[in-house]
ZATI-340944 format. One record per residue: x, y, z of N, C-alpha, C, O, CB in turn; residue in three letters. Coordinates in steps of 0.2 Angstrom, whole numbers, plus 5000, padded with zeros to 4 digits. Glycine has a CB too. Layout:
N
XYZXYZXYZXYZXYZala/...
***
This chain:
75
555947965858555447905856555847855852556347875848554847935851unk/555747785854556147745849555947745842555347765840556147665852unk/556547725838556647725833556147705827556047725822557047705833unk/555947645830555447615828554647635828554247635823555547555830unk/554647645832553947705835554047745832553447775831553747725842unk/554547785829554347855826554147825816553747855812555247925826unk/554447775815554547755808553747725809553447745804555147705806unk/553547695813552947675811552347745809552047755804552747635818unk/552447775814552047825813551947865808551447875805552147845815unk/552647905808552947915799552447885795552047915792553947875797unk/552547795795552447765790551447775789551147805784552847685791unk/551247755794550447775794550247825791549847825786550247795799unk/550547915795550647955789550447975783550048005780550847955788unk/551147945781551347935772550647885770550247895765552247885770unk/550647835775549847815770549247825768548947805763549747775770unk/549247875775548647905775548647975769548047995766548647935783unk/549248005768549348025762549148015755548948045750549648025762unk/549347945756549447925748548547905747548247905742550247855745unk/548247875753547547845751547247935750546947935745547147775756unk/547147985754546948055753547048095746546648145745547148085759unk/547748075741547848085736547548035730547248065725548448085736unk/547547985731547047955728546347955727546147965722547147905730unk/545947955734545547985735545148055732544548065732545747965738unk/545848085732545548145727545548145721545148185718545848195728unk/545948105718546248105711545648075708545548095703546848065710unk/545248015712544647985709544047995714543647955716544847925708unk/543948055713543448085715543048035722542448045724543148095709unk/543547995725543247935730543447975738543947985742543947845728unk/542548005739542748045746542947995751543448005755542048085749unk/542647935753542747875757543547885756543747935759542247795754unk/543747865754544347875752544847895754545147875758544447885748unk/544847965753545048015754545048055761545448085764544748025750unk/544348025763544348045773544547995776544648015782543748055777unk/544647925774545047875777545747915778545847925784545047815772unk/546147915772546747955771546747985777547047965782546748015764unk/546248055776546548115783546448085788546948095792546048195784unk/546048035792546047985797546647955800546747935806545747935795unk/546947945794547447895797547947955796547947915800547547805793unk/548247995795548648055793548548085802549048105805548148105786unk/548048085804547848125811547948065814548348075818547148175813unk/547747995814548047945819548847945821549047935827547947865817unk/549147945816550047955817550248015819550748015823550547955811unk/549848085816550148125819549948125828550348135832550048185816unk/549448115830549248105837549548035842549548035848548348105838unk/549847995837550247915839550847955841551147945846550447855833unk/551048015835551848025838551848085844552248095848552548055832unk/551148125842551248185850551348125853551848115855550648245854unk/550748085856550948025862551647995863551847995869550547955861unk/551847965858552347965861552948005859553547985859552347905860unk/552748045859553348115861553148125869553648115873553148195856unk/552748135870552448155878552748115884552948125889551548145878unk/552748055880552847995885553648005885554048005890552447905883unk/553948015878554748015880554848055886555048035891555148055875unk/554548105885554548175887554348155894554948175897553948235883unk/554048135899553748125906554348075908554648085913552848075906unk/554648005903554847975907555848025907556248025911554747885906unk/555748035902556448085904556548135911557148135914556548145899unk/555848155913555748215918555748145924556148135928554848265916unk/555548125923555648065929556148025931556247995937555148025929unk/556448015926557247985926557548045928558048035932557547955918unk/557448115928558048145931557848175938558248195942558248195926unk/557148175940556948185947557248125950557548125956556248185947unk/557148075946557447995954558148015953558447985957557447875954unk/558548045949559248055949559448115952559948135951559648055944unk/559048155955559148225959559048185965559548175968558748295958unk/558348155967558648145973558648075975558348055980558348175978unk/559148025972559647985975560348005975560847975977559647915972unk/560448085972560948105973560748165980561248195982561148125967unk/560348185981560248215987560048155993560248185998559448265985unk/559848095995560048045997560648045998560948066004559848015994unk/561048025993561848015996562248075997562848066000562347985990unk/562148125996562248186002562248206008562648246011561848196002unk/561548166011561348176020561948126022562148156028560348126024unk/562348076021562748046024563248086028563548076033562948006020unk/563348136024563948176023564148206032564648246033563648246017unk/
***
């Protein structure tokens, strides 16, 4: 996953953290379930885009198996 995409996420996270600590700290449920909201938006932002690394890696090495099975048949 690029770099930046993981840090965003990361960063959502952490904010979703710090408003769900707050949120608890002052008794502010709104608050607080906001927090875990966005806490589960990053973490399901980075399975996505983990997955998607993940698919196009698998598919970058399938067209390189066979355009090397391609250049092969010449043989």
């Amino acid at each position: 996953m690029g770099g930046i995409d993981k840090a965003k996420d990361k960063a959502e996270q952490l904010k979703g953290r710090a408003k769900e600590k707050i949120g608890d700290a002052t008794d502010n449920e709104s608050l607080a379930n906001k927090g875990r909201a966005e806490q589960m938006k990053g973490r399901a932002k980075e399975e996505w885009h983990d997955l998607k690394e993940e698919a196009d890696d698998k598919l970058h090495e399938a067209k390189a198996r066979t355009t090397d099975k391609d250049r092969g048949k010449g043989r």
